[in-house]
ZADO-1210 file (C-alpha; in nm, 4 decimals, padded with zeros to 6 digits):
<atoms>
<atom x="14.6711" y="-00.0931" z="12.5058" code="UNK" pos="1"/>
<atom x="14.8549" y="-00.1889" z="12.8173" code="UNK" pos="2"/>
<atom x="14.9732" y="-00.5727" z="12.8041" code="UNK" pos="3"/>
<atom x="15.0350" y="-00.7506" z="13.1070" code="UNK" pos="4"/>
<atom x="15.3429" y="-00.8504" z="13.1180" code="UNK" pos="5"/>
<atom x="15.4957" y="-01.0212" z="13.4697" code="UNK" pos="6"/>
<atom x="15.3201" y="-01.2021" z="13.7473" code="UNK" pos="7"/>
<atom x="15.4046" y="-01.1847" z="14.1672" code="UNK" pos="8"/>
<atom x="15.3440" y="-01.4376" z="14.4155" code="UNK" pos="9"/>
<atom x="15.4454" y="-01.3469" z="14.7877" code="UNK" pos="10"/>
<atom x="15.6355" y="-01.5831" z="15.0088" code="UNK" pos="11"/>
<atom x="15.7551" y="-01.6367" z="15.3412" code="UNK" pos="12"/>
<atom x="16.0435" y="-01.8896" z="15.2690" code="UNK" pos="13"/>
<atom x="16.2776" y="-01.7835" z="14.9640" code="UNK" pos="14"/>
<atom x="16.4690" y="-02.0744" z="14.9255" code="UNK" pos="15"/>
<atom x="16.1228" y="-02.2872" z="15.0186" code="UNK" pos="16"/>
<atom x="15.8969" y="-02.1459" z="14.6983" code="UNK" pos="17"/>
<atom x="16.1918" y="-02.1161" z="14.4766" code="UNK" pos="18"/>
<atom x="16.2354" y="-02.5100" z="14.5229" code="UNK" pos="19"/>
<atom x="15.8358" y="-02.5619" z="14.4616" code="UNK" pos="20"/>
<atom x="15.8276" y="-02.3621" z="14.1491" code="UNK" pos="21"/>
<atom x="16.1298" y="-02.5314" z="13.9756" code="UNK" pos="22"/>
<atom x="16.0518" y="-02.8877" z="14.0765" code="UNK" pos="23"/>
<atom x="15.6741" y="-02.8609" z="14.0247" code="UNK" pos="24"/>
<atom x="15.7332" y="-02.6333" z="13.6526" code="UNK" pos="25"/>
<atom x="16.0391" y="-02.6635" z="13.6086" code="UNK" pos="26"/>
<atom x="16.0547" y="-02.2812" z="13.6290" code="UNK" pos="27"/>
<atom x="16.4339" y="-02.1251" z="13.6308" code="UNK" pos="28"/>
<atom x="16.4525" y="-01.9452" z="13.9312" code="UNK" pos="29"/>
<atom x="16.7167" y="-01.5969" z="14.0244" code="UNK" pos="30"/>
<atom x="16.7796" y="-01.5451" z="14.3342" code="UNK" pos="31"/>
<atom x="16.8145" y="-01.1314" z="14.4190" code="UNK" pos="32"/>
<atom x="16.9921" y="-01.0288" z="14.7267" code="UNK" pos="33"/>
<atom x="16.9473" y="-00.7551" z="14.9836" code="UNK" pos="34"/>
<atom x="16.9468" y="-00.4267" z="14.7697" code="UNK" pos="35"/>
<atom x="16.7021" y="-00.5820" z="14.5269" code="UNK" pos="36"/>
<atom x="16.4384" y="-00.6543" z="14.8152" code="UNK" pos="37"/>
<atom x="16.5426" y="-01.0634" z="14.8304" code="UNK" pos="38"/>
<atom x="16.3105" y="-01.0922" z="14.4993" code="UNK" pos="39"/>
<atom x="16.3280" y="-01.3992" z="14.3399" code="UNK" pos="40"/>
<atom x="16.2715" y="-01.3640" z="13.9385" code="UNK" pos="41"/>
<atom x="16.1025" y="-01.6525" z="13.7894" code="UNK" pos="42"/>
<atom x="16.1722" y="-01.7264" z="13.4247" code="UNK" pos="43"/>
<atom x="15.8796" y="-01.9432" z="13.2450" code="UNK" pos="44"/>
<atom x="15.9868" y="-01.9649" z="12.9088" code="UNK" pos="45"/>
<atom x="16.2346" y="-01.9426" z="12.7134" code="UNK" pos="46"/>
<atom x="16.3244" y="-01.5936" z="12.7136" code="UNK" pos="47"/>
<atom x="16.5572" y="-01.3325" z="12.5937" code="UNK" pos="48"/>
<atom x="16.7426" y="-00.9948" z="12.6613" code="UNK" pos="49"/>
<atom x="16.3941" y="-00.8349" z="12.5709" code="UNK" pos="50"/>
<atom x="16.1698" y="-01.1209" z="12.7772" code="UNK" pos="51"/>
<atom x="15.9645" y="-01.4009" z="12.6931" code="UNK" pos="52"/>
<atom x="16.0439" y="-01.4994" z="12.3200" code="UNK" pos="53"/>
<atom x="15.6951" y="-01.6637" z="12.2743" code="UNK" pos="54"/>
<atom x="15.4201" y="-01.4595" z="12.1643" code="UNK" pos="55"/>
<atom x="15.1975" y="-01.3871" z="12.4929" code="UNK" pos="56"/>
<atom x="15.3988" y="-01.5584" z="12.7659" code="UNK" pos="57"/>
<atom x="15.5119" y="-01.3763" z="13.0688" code="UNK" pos="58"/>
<atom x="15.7891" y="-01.4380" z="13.2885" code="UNK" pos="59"/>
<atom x="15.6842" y="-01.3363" z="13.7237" code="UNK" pos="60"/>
<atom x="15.8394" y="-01.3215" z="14.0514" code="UNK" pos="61"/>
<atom x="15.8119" y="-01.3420" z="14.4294" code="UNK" pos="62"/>
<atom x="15.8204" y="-01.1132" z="14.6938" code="UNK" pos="63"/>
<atom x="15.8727" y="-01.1663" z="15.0221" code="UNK" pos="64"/>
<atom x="15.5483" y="-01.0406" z="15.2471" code="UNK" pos="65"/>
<atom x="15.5707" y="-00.7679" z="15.4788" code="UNK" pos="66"/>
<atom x="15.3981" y="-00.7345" z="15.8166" code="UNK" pos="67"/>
<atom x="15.3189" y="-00.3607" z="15.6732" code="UNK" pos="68"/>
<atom x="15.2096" y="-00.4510" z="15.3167" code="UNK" pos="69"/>
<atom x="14.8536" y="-00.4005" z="15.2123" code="UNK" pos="70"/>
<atom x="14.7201" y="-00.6788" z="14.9886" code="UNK" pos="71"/>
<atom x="15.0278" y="-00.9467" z="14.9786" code="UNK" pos="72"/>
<atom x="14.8411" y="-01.1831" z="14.7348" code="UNK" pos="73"/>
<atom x="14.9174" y="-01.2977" z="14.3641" code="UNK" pos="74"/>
<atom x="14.8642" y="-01.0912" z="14.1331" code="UNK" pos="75"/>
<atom x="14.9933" y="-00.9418" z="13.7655" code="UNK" pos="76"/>
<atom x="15.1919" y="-00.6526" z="13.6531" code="UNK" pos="77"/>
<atom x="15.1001" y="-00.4487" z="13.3727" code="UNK" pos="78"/>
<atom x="15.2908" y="-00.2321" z="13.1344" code="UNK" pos="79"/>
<atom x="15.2647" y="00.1228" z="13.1240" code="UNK" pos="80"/>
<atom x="15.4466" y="00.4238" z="12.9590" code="UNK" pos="81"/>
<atom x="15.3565" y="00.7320" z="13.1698" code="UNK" pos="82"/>
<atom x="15.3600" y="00.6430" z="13.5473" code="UNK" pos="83"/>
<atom x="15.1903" y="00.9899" z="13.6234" code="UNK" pos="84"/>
<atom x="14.9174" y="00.9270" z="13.3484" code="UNK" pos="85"/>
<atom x="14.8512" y="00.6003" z="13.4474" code="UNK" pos="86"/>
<atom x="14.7608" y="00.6861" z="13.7987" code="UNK" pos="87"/>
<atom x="14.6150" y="00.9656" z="13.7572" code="UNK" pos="88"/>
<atom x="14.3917" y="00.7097" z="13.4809" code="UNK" pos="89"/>
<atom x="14.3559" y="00.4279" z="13.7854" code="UNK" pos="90"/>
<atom x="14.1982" y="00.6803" z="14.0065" code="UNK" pos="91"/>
<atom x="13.9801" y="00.8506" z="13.7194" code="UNK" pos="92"/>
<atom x="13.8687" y="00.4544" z="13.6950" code="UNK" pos="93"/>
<atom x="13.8146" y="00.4175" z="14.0831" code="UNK" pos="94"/>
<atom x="14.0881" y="00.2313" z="14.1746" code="UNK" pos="95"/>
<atom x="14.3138" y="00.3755" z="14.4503" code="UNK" pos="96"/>
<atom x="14.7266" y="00.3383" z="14.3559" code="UNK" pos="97"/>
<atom x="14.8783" y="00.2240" z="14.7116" code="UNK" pos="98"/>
<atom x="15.1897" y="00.4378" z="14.8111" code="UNK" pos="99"/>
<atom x="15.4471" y="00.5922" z="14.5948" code="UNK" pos="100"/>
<atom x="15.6366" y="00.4343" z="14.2724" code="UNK" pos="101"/>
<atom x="15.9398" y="00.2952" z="14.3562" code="UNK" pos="102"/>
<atom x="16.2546" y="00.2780" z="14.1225" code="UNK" pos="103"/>
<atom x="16.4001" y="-00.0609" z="14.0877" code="UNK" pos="104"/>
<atom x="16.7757" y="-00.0653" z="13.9973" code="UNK" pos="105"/>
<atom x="16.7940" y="-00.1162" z="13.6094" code="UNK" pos="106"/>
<atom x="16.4218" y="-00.2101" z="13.5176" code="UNK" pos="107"/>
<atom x="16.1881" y="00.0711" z="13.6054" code="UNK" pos="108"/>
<atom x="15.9634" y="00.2373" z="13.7853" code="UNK" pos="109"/>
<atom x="15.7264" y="00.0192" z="13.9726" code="UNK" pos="110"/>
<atom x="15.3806" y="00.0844" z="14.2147" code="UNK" pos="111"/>
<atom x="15.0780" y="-00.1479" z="14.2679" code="UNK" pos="112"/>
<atom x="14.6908" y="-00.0157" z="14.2818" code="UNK" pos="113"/>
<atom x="14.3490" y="-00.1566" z="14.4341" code="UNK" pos="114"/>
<atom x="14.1261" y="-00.1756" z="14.1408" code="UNK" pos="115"/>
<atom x="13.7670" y="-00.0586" z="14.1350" code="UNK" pos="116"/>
<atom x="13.6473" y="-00.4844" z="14.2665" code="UNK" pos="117"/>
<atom x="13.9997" y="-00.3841" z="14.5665" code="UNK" pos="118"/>
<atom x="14.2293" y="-00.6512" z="14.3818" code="UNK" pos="119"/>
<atom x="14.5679" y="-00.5643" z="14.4006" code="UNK" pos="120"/>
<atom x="14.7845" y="-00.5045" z="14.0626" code="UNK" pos="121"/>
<atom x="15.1039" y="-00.3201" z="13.9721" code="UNK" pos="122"/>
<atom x="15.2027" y="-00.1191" z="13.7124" code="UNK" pos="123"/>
<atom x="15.5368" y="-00.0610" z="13.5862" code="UNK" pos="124"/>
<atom x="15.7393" y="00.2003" z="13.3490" code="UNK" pos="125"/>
<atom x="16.0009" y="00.0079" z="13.1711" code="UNK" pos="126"/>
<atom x="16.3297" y="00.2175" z="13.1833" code="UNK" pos="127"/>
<atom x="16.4254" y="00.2823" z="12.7920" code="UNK" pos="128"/>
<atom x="16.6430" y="-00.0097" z="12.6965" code="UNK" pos="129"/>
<atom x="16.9732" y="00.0243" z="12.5635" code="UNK" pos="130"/>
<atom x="17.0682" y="-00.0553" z="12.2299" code="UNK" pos="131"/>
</atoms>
């Protein structure tokens, strides 16, 4: 079984949702620069080197929107092992994986799908984590 384990949210002002989600949750908020796409990672709970330490809480983020960017609405990320398997499973299911994975620096391997209802969700291959 897949888990899902990290939310998005798009945005238009960084510094503008960043302040909503800490004042209104109180939400810690990481700001990423330039080479990590201006992402802002939200943490939820309290969380360590390995994520959320509370059974079945997630930890998100928010991406800034593209004018090029299918789909640039919430949605959730879920956990795979096999990036080829898994989309090569999303379209045996219907759904239609949009693009190529990307690699982001020091997490993974990352690429979002249109399911079989055309809600988008991502998937993402953990790197192997160092002991």
């Amino acid at each position: 079984m897949n888990p899902v384990v990290h939310f998005e949210i798009p945005y238009q002002d960084k510094a503008r949702i960043a302040a909503f989600y800490q004042q209104a949750f109180g939400w810690q908020m990481q700001m990423l620069g330039p080479e990590m796409g201006e992402y802002v990672v939200a943490t939820t709970t309290p969380s360590g080197p390995a994520g959320p330490t509370t059974p079945g809480a997630i930890n998100g983020g928010f991406f800034q929107t593209k004018p090029d960017w299918p789909n640039q609405y919430p949605s959730v990320v879920v956990a795979i092992e096999n990036m080829a398997q898994a989309i090569a499973q999303v379209h045996a299911a219907g759904g239609k994986v949009l693009g190529e994975p990307m690699d982001i620096p020091g997490v993974g391997q990352y690429v979002a799908f249109h399911d079989s209802e055309g809600n988008r969700v991502s998937m993402l291959q953990y790197l192997p984590r160092q002991a």
